[in-house]
C-alpha positions in Angstrom: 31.6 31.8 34.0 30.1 33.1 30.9 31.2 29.9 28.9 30.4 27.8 31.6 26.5 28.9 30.8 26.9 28.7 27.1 27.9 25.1 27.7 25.1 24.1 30.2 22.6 26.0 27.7 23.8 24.1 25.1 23.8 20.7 27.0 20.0 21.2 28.3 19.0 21.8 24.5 20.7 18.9 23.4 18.8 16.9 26.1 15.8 18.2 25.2 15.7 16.5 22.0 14.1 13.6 21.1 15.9 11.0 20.9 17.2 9.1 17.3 15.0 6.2 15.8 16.3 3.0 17.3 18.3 1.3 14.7 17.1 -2.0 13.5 18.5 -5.3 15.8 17.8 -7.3 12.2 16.9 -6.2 8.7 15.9 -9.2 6.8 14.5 -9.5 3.0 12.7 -12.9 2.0 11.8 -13.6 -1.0 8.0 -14.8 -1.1 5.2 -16.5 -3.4 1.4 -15.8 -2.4 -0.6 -18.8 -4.3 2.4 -19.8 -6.1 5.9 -20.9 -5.0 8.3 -18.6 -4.2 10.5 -17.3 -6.9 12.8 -14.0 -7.9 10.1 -13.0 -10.4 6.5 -14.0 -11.8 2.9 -13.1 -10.5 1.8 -13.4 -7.0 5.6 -13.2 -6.5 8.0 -10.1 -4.5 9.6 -9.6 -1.1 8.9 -8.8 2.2 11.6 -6.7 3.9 11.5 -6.7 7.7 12.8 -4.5 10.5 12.9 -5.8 13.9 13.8 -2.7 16.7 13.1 -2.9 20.3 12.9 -3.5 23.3 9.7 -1.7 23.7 8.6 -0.2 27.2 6.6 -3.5 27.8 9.3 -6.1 26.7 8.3 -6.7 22.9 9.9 -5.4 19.7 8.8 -3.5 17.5 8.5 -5.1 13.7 7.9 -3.4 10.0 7.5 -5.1 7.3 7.1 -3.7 3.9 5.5 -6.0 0.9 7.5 -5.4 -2.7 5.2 -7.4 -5.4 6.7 -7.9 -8.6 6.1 -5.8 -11.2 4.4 -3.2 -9.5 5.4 0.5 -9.6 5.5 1.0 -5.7 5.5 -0.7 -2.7 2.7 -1.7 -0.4 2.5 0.8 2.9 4.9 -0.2 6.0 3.2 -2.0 9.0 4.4 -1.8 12.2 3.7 -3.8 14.8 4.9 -5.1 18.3 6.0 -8.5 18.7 6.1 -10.2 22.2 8.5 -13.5 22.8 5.8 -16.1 22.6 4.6 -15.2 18.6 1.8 -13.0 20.2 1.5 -9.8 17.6 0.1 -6.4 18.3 -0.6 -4.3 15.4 -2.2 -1.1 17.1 -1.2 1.5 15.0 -3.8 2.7 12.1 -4.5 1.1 9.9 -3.6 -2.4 12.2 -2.7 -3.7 9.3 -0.8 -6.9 8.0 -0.2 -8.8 5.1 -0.8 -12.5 4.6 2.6 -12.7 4.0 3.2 -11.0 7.4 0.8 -12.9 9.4 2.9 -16.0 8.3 6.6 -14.3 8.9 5.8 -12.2 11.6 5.0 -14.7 15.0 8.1 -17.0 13.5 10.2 -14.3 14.2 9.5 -14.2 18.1 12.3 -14.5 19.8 11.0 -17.7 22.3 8.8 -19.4 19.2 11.5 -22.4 18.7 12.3 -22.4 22.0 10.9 -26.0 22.4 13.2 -27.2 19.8 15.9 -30.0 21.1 19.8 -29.7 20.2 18.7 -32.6 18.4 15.6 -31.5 16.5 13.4 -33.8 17.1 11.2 -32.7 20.0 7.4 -31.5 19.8 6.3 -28.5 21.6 2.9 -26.1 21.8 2.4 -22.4 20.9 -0.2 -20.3 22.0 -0.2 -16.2 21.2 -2.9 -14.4 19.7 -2.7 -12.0 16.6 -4.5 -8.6 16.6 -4.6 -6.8 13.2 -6.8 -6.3 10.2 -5.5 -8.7 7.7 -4.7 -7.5 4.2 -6.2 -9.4 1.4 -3.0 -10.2 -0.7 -4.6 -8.7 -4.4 -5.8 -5.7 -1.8 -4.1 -2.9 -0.8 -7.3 -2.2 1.7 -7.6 -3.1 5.3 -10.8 -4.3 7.0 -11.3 -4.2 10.9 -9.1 -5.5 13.5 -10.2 -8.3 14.9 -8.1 -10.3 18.2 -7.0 -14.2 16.5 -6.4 -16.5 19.0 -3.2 -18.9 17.2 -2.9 -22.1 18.8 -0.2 -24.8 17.0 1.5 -27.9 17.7 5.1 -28.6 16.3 7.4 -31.1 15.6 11.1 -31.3 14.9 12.1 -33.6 12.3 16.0 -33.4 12.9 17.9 -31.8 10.8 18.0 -31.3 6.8 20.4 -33.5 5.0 23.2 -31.1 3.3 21.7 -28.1 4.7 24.1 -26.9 7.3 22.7 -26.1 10.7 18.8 -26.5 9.7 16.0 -28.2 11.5 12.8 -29.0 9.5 9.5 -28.4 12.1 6.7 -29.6 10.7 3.1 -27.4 12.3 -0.1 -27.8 12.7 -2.5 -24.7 13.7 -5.7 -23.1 13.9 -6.7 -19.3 14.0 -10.0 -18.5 15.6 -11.4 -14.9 15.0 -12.7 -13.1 18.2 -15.7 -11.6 16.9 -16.7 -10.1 13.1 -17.6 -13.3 11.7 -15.7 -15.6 14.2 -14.2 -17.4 11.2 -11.6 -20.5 12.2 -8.9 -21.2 9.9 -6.2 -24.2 9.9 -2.8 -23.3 8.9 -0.2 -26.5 8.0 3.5 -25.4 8.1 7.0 -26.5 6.8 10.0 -24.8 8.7 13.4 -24.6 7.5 14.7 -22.9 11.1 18.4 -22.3 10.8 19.2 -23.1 14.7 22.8 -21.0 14.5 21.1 -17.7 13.0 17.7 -18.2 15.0 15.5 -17.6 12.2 13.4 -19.6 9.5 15.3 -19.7 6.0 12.5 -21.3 4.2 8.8 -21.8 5.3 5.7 -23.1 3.2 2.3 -21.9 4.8 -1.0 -23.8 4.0 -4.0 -21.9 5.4 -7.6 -21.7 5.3 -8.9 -18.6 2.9 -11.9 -16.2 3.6 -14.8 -15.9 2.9 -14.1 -20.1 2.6 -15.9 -21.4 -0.6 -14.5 -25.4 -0.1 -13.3 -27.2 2.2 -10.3 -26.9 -0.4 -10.3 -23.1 -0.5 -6.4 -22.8 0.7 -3.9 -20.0 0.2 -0.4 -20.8 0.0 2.5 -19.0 1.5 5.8 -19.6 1.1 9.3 -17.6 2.2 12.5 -18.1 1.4 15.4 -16.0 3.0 17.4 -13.6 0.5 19.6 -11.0 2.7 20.1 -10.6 6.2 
């Protein structure tokens, strides 16, 4: 009887614990170029590497991503956000913050975003989610305010890429509208390389609109290229 208690005491305290962090359903390292193409080394180069955990209680997944610039000593803080299927993003834990990097990697990542995409490539489709986060300058390691972006892009498949295995180039073209703040509008012009077996982008080249807008030519670029999955 004695050990029958020992046991039960033991098997309530065990229960009682919290339960272990949720291992990651992908860890994935790109490397990336921020006004510059993407390379293993150079300024405005590094790599974003990614955790993707979940579900979460209200059927998104939660996603990390940590920025590694070159040649710096450290990298930038983690931020965590929740992901939903359709590309919307939630970043509601201080400081709401997200890279430029992760504002272009993050919605592509959804698990519905290509969704529209034909077995033969070729098909055009819409996407409409909304972003909220304070977006980290890329040469800052400061976050502003959150602000709610409403994200609204057409796509197009182009087929698949010559030589390339099983990748489909879609082609985008979006804006991003800020709720509030300054209620800036920005234009993003993409170039997927979607790997259709893994589910993922291997390679995408990000055009978009910079703030506080100078020019009508006052672009950043982004691009990704996968390293490690």
């Amino acid at each position: 009887m004695k050990a029958i208690g020992l046991f039960l005491l033991a098997f309530l305290t065990l229960s009682a614990q919290a339960p272990p962090a949720a291992a990651p359903v992908r860890h994935l390292v790109y490397e990336f170029g921020y006004n510059t193409a993407v390379a293993k080394s150079g300024n405005g180069t590094g790599t974003v590497t990614i955790d993707v955990t979940g579900p979460a209680p209200d059927g998104g997944v939660m996603i990390s991503g940590t920025d590694y610039w070159w040649n710096t000593a450290r990298p930038r803080a983690t931020n965590t956000c929740e992901l939903y299927a359709d590309g919307r993003v939630a970043c509601s834990q201080r400081p709401y913050a997200i890279s430029p990097i992760q504002l272009t990697i993050f919605p592509l990542l959804a698990r519905n975003y290509f969704k529209g995409l034909s077995a033969s490539g070729d098909s055009s489709w819409t996407r409409n989610y909304s972003v909220y986060a304070a977006v980290v300058p890329g040469a800052s390691a400061m976050a502003g305010n959150p602000y709610t972006w409403k994200c609204s892009y057409s796509l197009q498949g182009k087929g698949p890429i010559p030589n390339a295995g099983p990748t489909v180039l879609v082609e985008t073209n979006g804006t991003l509208t800020q709720e509030g703040g300054h209620y800036w509008k920005a234009t993003s012009k993409q170039r997927i390389a979607y790997d259709t077996s893994a589910k993922i982008p291997v390679v995408v080249r990000d055009v978009r609109t910079h703030f506080p807008q100078r020019n009508v030519y006052n672009n950043d670029l982004v691009e990704l290229k996968l390293k490690k999955e």
